[in-house]
C-alpha positions as CSV (number, residue, x, y, z in Angstrom):
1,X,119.8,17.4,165.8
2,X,123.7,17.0,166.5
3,X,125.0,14.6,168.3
4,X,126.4,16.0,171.9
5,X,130.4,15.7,172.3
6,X,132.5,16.4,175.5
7,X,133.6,20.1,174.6
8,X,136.0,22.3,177.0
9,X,133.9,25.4,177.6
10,X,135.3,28.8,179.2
11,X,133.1,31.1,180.7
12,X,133.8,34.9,181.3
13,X,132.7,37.4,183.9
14,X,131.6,40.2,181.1
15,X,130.2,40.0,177.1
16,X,133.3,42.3,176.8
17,X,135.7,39.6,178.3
18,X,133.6,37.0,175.5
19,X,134.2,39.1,172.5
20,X,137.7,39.4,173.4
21,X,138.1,36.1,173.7
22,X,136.8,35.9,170.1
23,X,138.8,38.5,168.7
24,X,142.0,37.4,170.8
25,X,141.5,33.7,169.4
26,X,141.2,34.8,165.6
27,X,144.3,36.8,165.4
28,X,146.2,34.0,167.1
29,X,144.4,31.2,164.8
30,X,143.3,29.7,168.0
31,X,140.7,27.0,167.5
32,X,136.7,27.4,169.2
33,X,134.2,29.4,168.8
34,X,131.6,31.7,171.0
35,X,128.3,30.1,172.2
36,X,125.9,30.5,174.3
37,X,126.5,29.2,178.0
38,X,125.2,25.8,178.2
39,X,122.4,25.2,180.4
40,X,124.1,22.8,182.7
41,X,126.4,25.5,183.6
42,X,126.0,29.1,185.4
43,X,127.9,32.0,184.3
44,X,128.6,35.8,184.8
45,X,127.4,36.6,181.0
46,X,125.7,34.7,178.7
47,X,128.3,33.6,175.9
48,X,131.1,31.4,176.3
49,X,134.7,29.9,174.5
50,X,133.8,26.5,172.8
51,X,136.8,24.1,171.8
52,X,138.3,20.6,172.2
53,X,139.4,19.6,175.1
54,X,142.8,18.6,173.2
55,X,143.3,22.6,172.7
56,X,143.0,23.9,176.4
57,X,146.4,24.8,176.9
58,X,146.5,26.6,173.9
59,X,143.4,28.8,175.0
60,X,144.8,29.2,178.2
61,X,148.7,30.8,176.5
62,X,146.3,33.0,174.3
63,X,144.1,34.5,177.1
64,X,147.4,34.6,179.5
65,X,148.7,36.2,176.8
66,X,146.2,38.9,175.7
67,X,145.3,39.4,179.6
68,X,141.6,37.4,179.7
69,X,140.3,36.7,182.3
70,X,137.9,33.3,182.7
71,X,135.0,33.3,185.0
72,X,135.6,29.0,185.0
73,X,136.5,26.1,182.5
74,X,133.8,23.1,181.9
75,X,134.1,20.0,180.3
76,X,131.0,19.5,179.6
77,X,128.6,18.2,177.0
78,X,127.8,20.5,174.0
């Protein structure tokens, strides 16, 4: 099983607004990935943004950028 690290974790109000996320993060070479919302945490859909907490201001400029919009950010165990 792998070890749980303090992640920054963004959840969305739609799957749609997820999988732009995704799609928005790859063509900007953004770092994180899509997961499933965490347990600990309630949320409109059920997948969220997955990074480093070192790379939230870069995940905030791409969905500012691209028009996201985030339900919340966690820090939170993942």
């Amino acid at each position: 099983m792998r070890k749980k690290e303090l992640k920054l974790v963004v959840t969305f109000h739609t799957t749609a607004d997820a999988m732009a996320m995704e799609k928005a993060c790859k063509a900007h070479q953004a770092p994180g990935r899509l997961i499933p919302v965490p347990r600990a945490i309630s949320a409109g859909c059920g997948l969220s943004w997955c990074t480093e907490l070192s790379d939230r201001e870069c995940i905030e400029k791409v969905m500012k950028e691209v028009g996201i919009e985030q339900e919340a950010i966690h820090e939170c165990m993942v």
